[in-house]
N, C-alpha and C positions, 0 to 999 in steps of 0.2 A: 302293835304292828311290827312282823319282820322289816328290820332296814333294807336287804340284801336275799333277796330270794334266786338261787339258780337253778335253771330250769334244765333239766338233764343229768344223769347219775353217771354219765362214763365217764373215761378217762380225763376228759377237759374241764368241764362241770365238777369233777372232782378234784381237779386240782386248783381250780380256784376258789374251792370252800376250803383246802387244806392251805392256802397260802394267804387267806383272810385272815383262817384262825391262828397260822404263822405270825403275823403282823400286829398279833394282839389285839384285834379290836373285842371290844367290850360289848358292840352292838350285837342283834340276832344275826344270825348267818341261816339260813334253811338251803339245803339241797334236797331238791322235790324232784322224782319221776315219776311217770303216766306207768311203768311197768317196775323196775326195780334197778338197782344197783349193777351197770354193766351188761345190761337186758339188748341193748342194742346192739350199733356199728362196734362196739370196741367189745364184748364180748363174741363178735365173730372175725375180729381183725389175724392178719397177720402177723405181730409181733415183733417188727422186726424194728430196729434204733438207728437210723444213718443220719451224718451229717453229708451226702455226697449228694447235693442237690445242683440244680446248674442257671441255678440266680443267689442272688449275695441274701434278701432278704429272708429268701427260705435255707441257706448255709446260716446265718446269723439265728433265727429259732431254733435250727437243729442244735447246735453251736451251745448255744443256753441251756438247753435238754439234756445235752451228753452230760453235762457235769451234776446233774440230780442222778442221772441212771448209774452213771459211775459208781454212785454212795450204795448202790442196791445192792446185793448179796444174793448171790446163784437161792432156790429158782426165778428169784423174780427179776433178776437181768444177770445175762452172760454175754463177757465183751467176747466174742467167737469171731468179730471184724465181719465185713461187707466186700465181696469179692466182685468188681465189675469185670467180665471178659469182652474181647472182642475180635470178631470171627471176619473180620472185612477189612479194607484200608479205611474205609470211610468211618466204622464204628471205632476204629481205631482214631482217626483226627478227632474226634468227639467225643473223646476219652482224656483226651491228651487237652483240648479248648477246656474239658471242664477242670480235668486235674490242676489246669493257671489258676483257675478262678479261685477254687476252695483252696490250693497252698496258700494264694496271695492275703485269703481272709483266716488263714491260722492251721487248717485243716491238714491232718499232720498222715496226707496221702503219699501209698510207698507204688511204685512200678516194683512188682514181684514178677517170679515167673511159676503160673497155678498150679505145677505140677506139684506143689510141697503139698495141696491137698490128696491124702488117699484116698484111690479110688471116681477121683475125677477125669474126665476125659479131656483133652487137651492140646492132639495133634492137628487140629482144625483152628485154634485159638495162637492168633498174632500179638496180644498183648492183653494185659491184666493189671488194675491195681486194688490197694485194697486199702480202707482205714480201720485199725487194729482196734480203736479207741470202739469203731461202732458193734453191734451186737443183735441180740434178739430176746424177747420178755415175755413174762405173762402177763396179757393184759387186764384181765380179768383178776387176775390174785394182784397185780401194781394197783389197779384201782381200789382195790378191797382195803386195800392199802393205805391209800392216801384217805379214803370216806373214814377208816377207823381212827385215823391221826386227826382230822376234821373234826369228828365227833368227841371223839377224846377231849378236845381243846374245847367246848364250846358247841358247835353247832350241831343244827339237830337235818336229821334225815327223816324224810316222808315218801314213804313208796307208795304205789297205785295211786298217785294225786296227781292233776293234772298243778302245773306251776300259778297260771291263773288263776285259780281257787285260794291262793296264799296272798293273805294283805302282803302288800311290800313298799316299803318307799323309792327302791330299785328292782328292777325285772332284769334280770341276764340270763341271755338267751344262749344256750350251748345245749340245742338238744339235736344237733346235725341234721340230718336232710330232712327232720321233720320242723326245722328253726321259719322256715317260712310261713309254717303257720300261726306262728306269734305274732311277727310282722313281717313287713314287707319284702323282702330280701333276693337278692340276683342267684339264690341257689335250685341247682335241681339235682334231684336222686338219680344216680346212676348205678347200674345193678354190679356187682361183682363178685367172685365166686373162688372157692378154695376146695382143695381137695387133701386129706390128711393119709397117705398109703398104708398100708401095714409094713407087720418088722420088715426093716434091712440088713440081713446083717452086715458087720463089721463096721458100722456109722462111725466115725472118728467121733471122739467125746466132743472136739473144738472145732467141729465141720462149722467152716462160714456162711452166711448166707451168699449165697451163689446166682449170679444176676449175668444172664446173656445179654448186652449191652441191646443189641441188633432187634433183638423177636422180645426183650423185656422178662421171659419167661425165667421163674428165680425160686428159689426152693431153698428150706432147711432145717434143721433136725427138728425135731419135738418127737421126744421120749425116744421109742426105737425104731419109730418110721422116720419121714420126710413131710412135709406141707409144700404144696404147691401150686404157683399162681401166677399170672398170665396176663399183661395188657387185652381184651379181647377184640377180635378183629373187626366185631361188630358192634359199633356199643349201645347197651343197651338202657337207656333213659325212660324213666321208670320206675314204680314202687314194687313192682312182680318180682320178688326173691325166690326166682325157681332156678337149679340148677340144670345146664345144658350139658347133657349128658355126652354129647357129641366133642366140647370140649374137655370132659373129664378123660376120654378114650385118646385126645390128640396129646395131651400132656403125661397120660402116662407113656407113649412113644418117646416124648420128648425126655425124658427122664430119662428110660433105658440107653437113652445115645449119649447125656451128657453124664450119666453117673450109670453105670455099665452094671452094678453089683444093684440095681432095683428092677432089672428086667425079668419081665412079668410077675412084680408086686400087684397085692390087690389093695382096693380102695378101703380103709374102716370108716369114713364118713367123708361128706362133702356137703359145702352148705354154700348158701348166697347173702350177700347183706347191702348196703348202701353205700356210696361215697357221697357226699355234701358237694357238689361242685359248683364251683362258681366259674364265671368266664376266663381269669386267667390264672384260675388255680390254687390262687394262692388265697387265706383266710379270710373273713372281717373279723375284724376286731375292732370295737368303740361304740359311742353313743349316735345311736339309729332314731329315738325320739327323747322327748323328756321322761325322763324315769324308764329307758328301755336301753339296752348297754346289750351287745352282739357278741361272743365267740363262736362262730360257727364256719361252715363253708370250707375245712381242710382239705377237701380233697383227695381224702385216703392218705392224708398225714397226723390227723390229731393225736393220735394215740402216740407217736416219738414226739412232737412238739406240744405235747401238755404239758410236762412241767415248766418251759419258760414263760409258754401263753401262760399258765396260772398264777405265775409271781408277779408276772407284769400287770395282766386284770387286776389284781388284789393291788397293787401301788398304787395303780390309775387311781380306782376305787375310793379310795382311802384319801389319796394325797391331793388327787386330779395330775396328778402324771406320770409318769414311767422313766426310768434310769431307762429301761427299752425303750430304742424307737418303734412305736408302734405305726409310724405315719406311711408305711407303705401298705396298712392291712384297712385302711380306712373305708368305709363304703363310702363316701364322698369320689373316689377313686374311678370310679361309672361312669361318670357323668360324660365323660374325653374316653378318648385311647387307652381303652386297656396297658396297665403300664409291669414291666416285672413278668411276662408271661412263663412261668415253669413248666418244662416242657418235660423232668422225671419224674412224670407221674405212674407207679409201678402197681 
């Protein structure tokens, strides 16, 4: 019988079979998916690394994250920083409430002024900062990543297998918005969508990720275009991964106003994928039944807060606790007032 079976192959799922096999255990470890290796949310994600969250909880995961992606080596993380702008007085107080927060828990955020990026626009924008430390990765080759160090060590991988099919004396559940069909869970799928343009030229090699505080709307390199993506104004709850063409057409406007040298770029792809959501945003993480143990529910964060989720899963696991407090990710957390509500969800 596997001891440890995890159910899901991205980025979270695979860092907790990569930080089992880290911790030495001698037991089985399996990481099973129903399609493959990064098949899902995290081979359609974003890619981007931030610690500039605006609750201490999700700064404290980030936090634990940046220092795995640190150790990565360009393509599969480049520190290129997180550029927040703000076009209002109001986006501006709310820049500056969350800049207390994350300085006071370590978060080593500068007040720039974003003209040092070329080719940005900027006469509209009242204030900017930015954490140099955060970045942007492949999520898809980071995971390939973590499963070969995984397997390397010990544990075995199973593609096309649903995780239930696998004896286990533990079930962990990290397969994102489809975790509720394991068990019981407060998550629902919500649709989101990205758009990849063609060449731009002159992209600065160290262009940051680029985040309009106000409208959410944030972009940045991959290869010789741009990726770009959107809070949408309508949201859409649900498993339908169809692309709305309507907002591919408003984004690329939004583009040519805030980065001037992509006007009338054309699209090379555009696709739709999941968020895990839960009600206030932020993960579960722990034991949901007997023999049933939760990572799920990031909310379009797993793929930056994988690797501190995966060291700390793997401690719990192991020891029964975590040097992590994991005590604000708990599903027990339901029951009362939503606590912690993260409201940068990008």
């Amino acid at each position: 019988m596997a001891r440890i079976v995890v159910a899901g192959a991205g980025a979270v799922g695979a860092s907790i079979a990569y930080h089992l096999v880290r911790h030495g255990t001698t037991d089985d470890v399996v990481l099973c998916d129903r399609a493959g290796v990064a098949s899902g949310a995290t081979g359609k994600a974003m890619g981007g690394v931030r610690q500039q969250f605006s609750t201490a909880p999700e700064v404290r995961l980030a936090q634990a994250s940046a220092r795995f992606f640190a150790d990565l080596e360009p393509p599969l993380f480049e520190q290129v920083g997180y550029l927040f702008l703000a076009t209002t007085d109001a986006g501006l107080d709310e820049l500056a409430e969350r800049r207390r927060l994350q300085v006071g828990l370590g978060v080593p955020i500068e007040e720039v002024d974003p003209a040092f990026v070329q080719g940005l626009r900027t006469d509209d924008v009242l204030g900017a900062v930015i954490c140099r430390e955060d970045g942007v990765a492949d999520p898809v080759a980071v995971t390939r990543h973590l499963v070969a160090e995984a397997v390397a060590g010990g544990a075995r991988l199973i593609e096309g297998t649903d995780a239930r099919e696998v004896d286990a004396d533990v079930l962990v559940i990290a397969c994102g918005a489809a975790s509720p069909e394991l068990a019981d869970l407060p998550i629902r799928p919500l649709v989101r969508q990205l758009v990849d343009t063609e060449l731009v030229r002159g992209l600065p090699e160290d262009l940051p990720m680029i985040i309009e505080g106000e409208t959410t709307f944030h972009f940045r390199r991959v290869g010789e275009g741009l990726r770009l993506a959107m809070t949408e104004p309508s949201l859409r709850w649900g498993r339908d991964e169809v692309v709305d063409e309507t907002l591919v057409a408003d984004w690329l406007k939004r583009i040519a106003y805030r980065y001037p040298s992509a006007a009338g770029v054309g699209v090379a792809r555009s696709w739709a994928g999941l968020y895990d959501m839960t009600p206030d945003a932020h993960p579960i993480i722990g034991w949901v039944s007997d023999g049933v143990y939760a990572a799920c529910g990031f909310s379009g964060h797993g793929f930056m807060q994988a690797p501190a989720v995966g060291a700390a899963v793997a401690e719990e696991l192991l020891t029964g606790s975590s040097a992590f407090d994991l005590s604000p990710y708990r599903l027990e957390r339901f029951g009362g007032e939503a606590l912690f509500p993260e409201t940068l969800v990008l």
